[in-house]
N, C-alpha and C positions, 0 to 999 in steps of 0.2 A: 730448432726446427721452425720455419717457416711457411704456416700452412696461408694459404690465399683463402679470404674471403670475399663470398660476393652475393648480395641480396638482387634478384630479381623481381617481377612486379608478381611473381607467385610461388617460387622458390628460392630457398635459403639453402648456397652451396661453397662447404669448405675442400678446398682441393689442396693433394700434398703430393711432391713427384720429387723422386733422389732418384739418378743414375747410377749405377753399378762400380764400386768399387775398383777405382783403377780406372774409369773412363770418362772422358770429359763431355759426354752427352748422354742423354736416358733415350732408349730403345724403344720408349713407349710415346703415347702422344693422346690427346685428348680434346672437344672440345665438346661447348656449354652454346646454347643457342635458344634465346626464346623471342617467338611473335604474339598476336594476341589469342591466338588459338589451341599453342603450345610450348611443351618445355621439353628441348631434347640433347643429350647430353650423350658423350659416348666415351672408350678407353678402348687403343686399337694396341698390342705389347707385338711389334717388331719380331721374328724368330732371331734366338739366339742375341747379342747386344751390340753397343755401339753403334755406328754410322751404318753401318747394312742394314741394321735391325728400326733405325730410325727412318728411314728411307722407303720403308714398305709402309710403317705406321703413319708415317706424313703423307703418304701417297692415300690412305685412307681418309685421312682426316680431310684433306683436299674432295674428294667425291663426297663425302657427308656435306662438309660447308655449302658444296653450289649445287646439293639435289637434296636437301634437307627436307622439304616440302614433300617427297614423295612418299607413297608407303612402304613399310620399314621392308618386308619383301622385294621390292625393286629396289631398293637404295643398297640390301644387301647383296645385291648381284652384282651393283655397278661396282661396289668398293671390289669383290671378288674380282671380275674382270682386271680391274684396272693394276692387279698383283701381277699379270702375265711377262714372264720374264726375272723379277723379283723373286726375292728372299722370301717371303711369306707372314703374314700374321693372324693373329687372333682378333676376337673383334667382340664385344658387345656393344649394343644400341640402345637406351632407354628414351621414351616417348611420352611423356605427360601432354594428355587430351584433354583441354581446359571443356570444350565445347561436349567430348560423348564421355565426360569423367571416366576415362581408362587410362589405364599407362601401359604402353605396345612396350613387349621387350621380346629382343632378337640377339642371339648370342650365339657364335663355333668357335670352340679353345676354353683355353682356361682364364678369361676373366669373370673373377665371383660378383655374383649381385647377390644381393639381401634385399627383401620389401619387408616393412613393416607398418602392420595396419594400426589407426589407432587404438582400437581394442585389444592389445595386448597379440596378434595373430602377427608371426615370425613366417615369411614364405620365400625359400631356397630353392631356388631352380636347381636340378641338374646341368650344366655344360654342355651342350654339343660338341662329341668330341670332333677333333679334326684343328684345320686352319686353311685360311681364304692364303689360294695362290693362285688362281685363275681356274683351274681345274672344275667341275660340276660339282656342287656339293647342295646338301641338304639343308634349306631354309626355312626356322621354322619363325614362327611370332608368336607369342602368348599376352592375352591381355588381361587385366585384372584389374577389379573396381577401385577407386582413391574415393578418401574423404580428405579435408582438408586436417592437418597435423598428421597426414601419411608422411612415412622416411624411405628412403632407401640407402645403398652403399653399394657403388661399386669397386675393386680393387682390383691388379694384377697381381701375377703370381707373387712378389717378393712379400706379399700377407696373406700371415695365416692366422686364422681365427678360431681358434683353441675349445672356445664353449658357449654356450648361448648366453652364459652371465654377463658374456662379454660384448655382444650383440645389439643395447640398446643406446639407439642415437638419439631418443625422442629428447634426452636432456642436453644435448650435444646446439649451447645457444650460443654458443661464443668458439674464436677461434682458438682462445687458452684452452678449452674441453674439446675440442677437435682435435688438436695438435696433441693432449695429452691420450682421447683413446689410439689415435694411431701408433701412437709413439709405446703403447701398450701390447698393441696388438703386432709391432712389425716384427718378424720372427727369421728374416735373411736381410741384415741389413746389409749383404755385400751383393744384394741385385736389384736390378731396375725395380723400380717402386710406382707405380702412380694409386693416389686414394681418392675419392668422391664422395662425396658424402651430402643429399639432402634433404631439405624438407619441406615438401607441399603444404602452402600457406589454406 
């Protein structure tokens, strides 16, 4: 298993993405972007796999990269729009606010986030259900306080996360302890996979 690591000037982020058994591309797609005011990172899972399913996910990751700057509410509209015609995907957004210490999250489908506060406090969004295909949908954001040594985790559907013992990345300092919780934690390994994983310095 080879997980990517990559140190930021304020977050620590291991990433790990397998394609779906039987296919020579992942349906999923992801990008990590930071300025000096912010850390924002995303995981868009394609419907269904393969090159259709990559095609709508890359068509997201595209509106993220060149409107990244805007708030997560607009930025989730344009990804939406931009699905029209398309196969459809799911979409989470995470936003680390160096300047008003919050981290914006916006999420429709089923990609999981995890926050974890330094004090031991575990915070699991519920999903929005649904998925961006151009159609009018429901955009929400929720923001919530960081301190530095905050984690989060986001993953697509091919992990499942079993129990909360399983749950803690705050030890998670190297790519050998990355690679080894995911590789714990993956529980379909015949589907597209993407994992995230970091840590607010």
């Amino acid at each position: 298993m080879v997980v990517e690591y990559k140190i930021h000037d304020h977050v620590k982020v291991a990433v790990y993405q397998q394609a779906k058994a039987g296919n020579y591309c992942c349906g999923d797609s992801y990008v990590m972007i930071e300025t000096k005011q912010y850390f924002l990172c995303a995981i868009a899972d394609g419907l269904g796999s393969g090159e259709g399913a990559l095609i709508s996910s890359d068509e997201v990751m595209k509106m993220i990269k060149e409107f990244h700057y805007e708030p997560l509410e607009v930025l989730m509209k344009r990804c939406n729009d931009a699905l029209v015609g398309k196969r459809g995907a799911v979409l989470t957004v995470l936003k680390v606010d160096y300047e008003e210490n919050l981290l914006h999250y916006s999420n429709v489908g089923n990609i999981g986030f995890i926050y974890y506060l330094p004090n031991g406090e575990v915070i699991r969004p519920i999903p929005t259900r649904g998925f961006l295909s151009g159609r009018k949908n429901t955009i929400k954001v929720e923001r919530y306080p960081y301190k530095s040594g905050s984690a989060f985790l986001l993953y697509s559907d091919g992990m499942k996360l079993s129990s909360s013992k399983q749950l803690n990345t705050t030890m998670l300092q190297s790519p050998d302890e990355a690679a080894e919780f995911i590789q714990e934690n993956i529980k379909n390994k015949a589907d597209d996979l993407t994992v995230l994983i970091g840590k607010i310095r």
